[in-house]
C-alpha positions in Angstrom: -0.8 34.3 31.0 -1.9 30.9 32.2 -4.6 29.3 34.0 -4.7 25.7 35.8 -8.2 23.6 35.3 -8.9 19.9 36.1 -7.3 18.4 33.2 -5.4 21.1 31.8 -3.3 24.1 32.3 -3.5 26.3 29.3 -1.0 29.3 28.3 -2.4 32.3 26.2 -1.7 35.9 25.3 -3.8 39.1 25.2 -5.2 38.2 22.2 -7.4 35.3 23.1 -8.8 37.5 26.0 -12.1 38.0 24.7 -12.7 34.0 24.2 -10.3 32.5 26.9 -13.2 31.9 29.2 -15.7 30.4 26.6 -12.3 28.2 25.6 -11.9 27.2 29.6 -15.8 26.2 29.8 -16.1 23.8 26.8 -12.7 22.0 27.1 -13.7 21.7 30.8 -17.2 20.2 30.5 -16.7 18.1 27.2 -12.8 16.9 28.0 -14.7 14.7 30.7 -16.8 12.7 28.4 -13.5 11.9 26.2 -11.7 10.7 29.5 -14.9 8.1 30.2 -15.3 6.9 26.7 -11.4 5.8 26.8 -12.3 4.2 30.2 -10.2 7.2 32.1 -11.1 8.4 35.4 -8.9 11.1 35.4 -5.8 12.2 33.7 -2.5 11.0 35.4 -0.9 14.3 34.5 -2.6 17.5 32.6 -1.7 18.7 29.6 -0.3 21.7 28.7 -1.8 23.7 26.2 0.0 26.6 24.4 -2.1 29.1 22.2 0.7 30.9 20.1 -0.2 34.7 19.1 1.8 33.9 15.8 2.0 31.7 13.1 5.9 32.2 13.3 6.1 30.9 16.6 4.1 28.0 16.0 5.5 27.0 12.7 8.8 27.1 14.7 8.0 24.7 17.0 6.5 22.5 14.7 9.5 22.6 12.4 11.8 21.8 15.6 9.7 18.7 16.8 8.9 17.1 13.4 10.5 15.8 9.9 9.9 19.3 8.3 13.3 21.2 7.8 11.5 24.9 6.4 8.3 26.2 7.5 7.3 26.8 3.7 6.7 22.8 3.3 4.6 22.4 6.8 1.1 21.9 5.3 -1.1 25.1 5.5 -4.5 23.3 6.8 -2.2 23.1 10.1 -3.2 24.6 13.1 -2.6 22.5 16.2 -0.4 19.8 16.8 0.2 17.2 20.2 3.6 16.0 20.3 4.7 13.5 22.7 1.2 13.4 24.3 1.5 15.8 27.0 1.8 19.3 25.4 -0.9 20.7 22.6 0.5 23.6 20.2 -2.3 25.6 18.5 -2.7 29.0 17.0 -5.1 31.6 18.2 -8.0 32.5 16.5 -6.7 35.1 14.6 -3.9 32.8 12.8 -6.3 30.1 12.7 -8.9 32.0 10.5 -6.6 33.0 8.0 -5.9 28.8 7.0 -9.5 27.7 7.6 -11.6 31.0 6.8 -14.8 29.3 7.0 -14.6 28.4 10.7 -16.3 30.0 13.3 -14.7 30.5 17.1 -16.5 27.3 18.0 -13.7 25.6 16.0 -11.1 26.7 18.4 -12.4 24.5 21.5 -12.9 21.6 18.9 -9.2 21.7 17.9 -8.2 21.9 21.2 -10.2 18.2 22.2 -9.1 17.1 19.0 -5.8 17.4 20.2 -6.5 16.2 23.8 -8.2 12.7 22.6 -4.5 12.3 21.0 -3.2 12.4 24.4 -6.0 10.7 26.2 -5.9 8.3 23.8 -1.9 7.0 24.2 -2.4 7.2 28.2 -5.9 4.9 27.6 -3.2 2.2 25.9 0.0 3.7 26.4 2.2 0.2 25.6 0.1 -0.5 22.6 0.8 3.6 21.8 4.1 3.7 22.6 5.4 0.4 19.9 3.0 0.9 17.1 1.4 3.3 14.9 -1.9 2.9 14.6 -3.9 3.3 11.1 -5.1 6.6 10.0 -8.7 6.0 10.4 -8.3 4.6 14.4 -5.7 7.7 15.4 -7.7 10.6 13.4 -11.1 9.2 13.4 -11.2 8.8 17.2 -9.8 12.9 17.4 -12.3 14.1 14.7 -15.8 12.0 16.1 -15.2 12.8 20.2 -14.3 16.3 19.9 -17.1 17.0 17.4 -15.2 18.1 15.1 -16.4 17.2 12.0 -19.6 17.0 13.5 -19.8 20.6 14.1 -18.4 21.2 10.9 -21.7 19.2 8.9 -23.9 21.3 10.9 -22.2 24.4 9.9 -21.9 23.9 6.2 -24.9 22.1 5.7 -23.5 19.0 3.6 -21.7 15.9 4.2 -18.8 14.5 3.9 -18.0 12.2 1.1 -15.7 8.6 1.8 -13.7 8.5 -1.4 -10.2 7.0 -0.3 -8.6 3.8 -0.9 -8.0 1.2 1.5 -4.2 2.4 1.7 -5.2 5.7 2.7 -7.4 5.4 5.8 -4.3 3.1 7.3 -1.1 5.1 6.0 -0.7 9.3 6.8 -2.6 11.2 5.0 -5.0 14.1 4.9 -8.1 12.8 4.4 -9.5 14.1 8.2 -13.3 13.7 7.1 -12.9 10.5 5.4 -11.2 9.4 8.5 -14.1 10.9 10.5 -16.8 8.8 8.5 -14.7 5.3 9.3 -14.8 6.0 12.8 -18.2 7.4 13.1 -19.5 3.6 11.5 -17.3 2.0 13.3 -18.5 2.8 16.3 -21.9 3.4 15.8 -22.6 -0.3 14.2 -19.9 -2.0 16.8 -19.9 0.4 19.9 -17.7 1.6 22.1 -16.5 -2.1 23.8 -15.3 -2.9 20.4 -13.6 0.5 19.8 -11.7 -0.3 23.0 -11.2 -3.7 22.3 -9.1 -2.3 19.2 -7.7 0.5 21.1 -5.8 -2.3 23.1 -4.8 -5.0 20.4 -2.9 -4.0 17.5 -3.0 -7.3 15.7 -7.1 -7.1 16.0 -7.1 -3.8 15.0 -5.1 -4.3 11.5 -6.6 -7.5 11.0 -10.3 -5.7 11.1 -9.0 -2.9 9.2 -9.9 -4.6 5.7 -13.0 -5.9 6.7 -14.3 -2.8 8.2 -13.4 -0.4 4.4 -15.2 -2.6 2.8 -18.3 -2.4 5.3 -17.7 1.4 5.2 -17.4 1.9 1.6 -21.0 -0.2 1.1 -22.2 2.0 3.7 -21.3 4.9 1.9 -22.1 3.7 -1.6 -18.6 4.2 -3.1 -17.6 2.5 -5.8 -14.3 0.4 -6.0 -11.0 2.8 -5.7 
């Protein structure tokens, strides 16, 4: 099944038929304000997103399109994935709940614009995208703070995050999403969004700031030295 929206066209199967609609509505109405903080008007093309029924099928796909060679080693937090930023591979919210059990359904349209900042994100700056790799904390922080995310995820547990990485972590891959999150949410709540964009479009500027701006977060967060 598939249905075609404004800046998406999205695939499913019977068993996201009782949510598809709520799905539709949020990536519709909050997909928007990702686009106009990345200074988009619109998407030049939509992306494609693909719910799989099974975590086979996914896992199969994300074996074939990445460094993995078995699906045993793909990590077992994974539930989505944007390769070459115009398709989004996620699981339904069957699969999903049985690697993050503590989510709600409201997680699902949350991965989804996680996903869909990746892409908006790399056609925002897509020369800057396309030769470097930017650091963790940019490239996951910018996914986890506009799609709510983490956000969301606060609200719901009723505790925060702690920022308890080294300086090497928030700029080489990693897992640390929420530490990632925290970066980002200072970043652009002391500096604003101009700055963001200024970074989003100047590599050099961005890894130059990178040190400078740990060690703001880290005061900011009271962590002691790593």
């Amino acid at each position: 099944m598939k249905k075609e929206l404004k800046n998406f066209i999205i695939k499913y199967s019977e068993k996201d038929l009782d949510y598809i609609d709520y799905i539709i509505d949020e990536c519709e109405k909050r997909s928007d304000y990702i686009l106009e903080f990345l200074g988009l008007e619109e998407v030049p093309y939509k992306i494609e997103i693909e719910i799989y029924p099974t975590l086979d099928e996914f896992l199969d796909y994300y074996v074939a399109n990445s460094n993995y060679e078995k699906k045993e080693d793909v990590p077992t937090w994974l539930v989505g994935v944007c390769f070459g930023g115009r398709c989004i591979k996620t699981l339904c919210f069957e699969e999903y709940k049985k690697r993050h059990e503590y989510d709600d359904l409201d997680a699902l349209p949350d991965l989804f614009l996680h996903e869909f900042t990746h892409a908006a994100t790399r056609m925002a700056s897509p020369e800057v995208y396309a030769k470097h790799k930017y650091p963790y904390w940019f490239l996951e922080g910018i996914a986890t703070y506009l799609s709510g995310q983490y956000e969301h995820r606060e609200e719901k547990r009723g505790k925060s995050f702690s920022f308890n990485v080294s300086l090497d972590d928030v700029i080489k891959r990693g897992s640390f999403y929420p530490a990632y999150y925290l970066f980002f949410k200072y970043v652009v709540e002391t500096y604003g969004r101009d700055y963001i964009i200024r970074l989003l479009n100047d590599y050099d500027l961005i890894m130059s700031e990178t040190p400078k701006l740990y060690e703001e977060v880290k005061e900011h967060y009271k962590v002691k030295s790593l």
